[in-house]
C-alpha positions in Angstrom: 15.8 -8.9 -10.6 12.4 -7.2 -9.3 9.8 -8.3 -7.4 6.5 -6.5 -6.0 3.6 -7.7 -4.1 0.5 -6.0 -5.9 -1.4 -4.1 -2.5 -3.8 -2.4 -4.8 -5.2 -2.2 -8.0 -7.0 0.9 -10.1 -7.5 1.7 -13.4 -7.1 5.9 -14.8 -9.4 6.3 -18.1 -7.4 6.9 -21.1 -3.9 5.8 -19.4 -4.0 2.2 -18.2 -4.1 0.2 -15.4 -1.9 1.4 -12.4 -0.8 -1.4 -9.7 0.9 -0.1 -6.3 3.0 -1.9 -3.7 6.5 -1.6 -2.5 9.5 -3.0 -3.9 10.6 -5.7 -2.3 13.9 -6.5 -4.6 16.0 -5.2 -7.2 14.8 -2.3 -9.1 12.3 -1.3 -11.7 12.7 1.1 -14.6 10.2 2.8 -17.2 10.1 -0.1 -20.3 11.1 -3.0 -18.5 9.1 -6.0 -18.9 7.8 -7.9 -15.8 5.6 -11.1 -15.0 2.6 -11.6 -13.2 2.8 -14.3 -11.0 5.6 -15.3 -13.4 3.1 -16.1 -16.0 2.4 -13.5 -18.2 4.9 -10.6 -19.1 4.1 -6.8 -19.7 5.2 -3.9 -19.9 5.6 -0.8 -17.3 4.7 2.2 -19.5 5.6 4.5 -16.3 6.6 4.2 -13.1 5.5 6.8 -10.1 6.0 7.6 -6.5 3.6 10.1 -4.5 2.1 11.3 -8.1 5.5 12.5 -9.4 6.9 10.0 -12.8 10.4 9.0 -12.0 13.0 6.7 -13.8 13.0 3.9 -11.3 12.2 2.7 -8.1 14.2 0.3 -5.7 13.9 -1.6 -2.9 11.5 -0.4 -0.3 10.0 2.8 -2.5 6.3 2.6 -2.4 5.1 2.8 -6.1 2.6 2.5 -8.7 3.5 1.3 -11.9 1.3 2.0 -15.3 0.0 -0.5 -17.9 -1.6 0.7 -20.8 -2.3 -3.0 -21.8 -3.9 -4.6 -19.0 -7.2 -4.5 -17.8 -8.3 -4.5 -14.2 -9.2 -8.1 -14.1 -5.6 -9.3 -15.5 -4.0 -8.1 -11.9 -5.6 -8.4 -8.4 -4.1 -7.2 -4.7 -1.9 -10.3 -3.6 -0.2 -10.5 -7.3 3.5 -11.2 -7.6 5.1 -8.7 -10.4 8.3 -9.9 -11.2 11.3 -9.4 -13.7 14.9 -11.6 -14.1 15.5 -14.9 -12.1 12.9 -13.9 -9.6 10.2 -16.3 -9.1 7.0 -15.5 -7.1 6.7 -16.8 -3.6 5.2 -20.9 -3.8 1.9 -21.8 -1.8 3.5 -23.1 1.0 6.2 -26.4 1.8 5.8 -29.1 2.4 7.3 -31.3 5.6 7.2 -34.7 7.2 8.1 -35.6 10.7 
């Protein structure tokens, strides 16, 4: 179970697309595969935290994680990256009184 909240988005030529946010559950590790906005899966070809590559990340490590397949229009700030049973937050709920 992962999930991170996409807070920015930038692309390093001849790498891939990096996204960066914090981990808001679970953990993260280099090769897992995760889903944006529980649609479409990828995955994380490297996983960094203040420019130093590390193994994982966990809850509340402020990240960026690389993807050499993605382009910067397939993820925006405000994206839901998630892996396991973890679904991405719905648009609201709704109530009657």
């Amino acid at each position: 179970m992962f999930r991170l909240t996409v807070q920015d988005v930038f692309v390093i030529k001849g790498r891939g697309l990096v996204a960066t946010g914090r981990v808001e559950l679970g953990a993260v590790r280099v090769g897992d595969e995760v889903r944006i906005n529980g649609a479409r899966a990828v995955q994380v070809d490297a996983v960094e935290q203040f420019r130093k590559k590390v193994d994982e990340a966990v809850v509340g490590d402020n990240v960026g994680l690389l993807f050499s397949t993605l382009e910067r229009s397939d993820v925006s700030p405000g994206d839901v990256l998630t892996s396991g049973a973890v679904e991405p937050a719905s648009g609201g709920v709704e109530v009657s009184l």
